[in-house]
C-alpha positions in Angstrom: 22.4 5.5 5.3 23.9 8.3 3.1 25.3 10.3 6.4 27.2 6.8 6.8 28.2 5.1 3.3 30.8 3.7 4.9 28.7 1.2 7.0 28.4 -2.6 5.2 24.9 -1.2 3.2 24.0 -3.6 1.0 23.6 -0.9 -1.8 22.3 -4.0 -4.4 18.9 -4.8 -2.5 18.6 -1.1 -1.4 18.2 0.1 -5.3 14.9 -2.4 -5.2 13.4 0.2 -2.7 11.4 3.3 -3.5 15.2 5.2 -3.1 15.1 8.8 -4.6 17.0 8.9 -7.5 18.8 12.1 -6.5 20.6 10.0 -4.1 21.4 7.9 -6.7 22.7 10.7 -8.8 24.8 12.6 -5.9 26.6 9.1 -5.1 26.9 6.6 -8.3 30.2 5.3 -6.8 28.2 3.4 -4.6 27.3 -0.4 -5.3 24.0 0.4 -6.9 22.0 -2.3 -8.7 21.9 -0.1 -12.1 19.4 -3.1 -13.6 16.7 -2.4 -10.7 17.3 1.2 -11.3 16.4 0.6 -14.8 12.8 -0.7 -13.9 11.9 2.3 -11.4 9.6 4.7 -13.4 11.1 7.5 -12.0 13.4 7.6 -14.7 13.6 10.5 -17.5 16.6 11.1 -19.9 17.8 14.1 -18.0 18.8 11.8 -15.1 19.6 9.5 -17.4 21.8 11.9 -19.5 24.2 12.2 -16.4 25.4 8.4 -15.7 25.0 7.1 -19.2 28.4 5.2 -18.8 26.7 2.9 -16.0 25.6 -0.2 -16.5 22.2 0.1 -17.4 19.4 -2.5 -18.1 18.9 -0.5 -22.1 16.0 -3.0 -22.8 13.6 -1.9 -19.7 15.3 2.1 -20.5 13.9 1.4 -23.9 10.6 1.4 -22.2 11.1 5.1 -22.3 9.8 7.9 -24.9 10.1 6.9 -28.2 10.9 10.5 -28.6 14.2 9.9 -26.1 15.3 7.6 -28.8 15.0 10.0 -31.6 17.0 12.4 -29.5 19.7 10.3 -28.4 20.7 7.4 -31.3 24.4 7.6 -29.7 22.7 5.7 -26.8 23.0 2.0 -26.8 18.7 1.6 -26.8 17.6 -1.9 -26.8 15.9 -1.6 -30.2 14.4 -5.4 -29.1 12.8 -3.3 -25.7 11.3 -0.4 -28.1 10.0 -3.4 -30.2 7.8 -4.7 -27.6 6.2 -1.1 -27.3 4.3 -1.4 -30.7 6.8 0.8 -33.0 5.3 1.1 -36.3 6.7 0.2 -39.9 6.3 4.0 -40.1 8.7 4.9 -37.2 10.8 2.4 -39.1 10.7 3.8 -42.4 10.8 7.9 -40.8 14.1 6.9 -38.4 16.7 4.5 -40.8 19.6 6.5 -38.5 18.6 4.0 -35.9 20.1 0.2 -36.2 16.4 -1.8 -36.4 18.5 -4.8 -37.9 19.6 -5.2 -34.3 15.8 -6.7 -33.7 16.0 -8.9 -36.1 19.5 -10.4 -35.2 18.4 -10.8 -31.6 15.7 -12.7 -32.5 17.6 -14.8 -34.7 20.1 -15.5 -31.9 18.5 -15.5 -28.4 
């Protein structure tokens, strides 16, 4: 498929498949479903890193290293998606850099 992107691929429902990521990385101007991508566990923030401008699914890619977070606060992390991964008051309390009002309001307004 990659020796011919210029064939009709339906690069949406190909992201669902077990695709390697590097192909992913060598060719983001294709059509690629960036919210499936999100869900493969295949994911770490060096890969991450490079195409952070794409339109990611950040709650599931908050799924990642609470660590990640820490690292990178100038990445738009679904605080709602760290939430559901059991973040202590004392992760609260330790990180204050990091917007945890943003779970509140988005339980307030679904």
């Amino acid at each position: 498929m990659l020796d011919h992107p210029e064939l009709p691929w339906n690069w949406l429902a190909i992201s669902a498949n077990n695709i390697d990521y590097q192909n992913v990385l060598d060719n983001p101007e294709l059509l690629w479903n960036w919210v499936w991508l999100s869900h493969k566990t295949n994911i770490n923030i060096q890969k991450l890193l490079i195409h952070t401008n794409m339109p990611w699914s950040w709650y599931m890619l908050s799924n990642i290293s609470f660590q990640n977070v820490i690292d990178h606060p100038e990445l738009p992390w679904n605080l709602e998606g760290l939430s559901n991964k059991g973040i202590s008051i004392q992760n609260v309390i330790d990180h204050p850099e990091l917007q945890w009002d943003s779970i509140q309001n988005a339980l307030d307004h679904p």
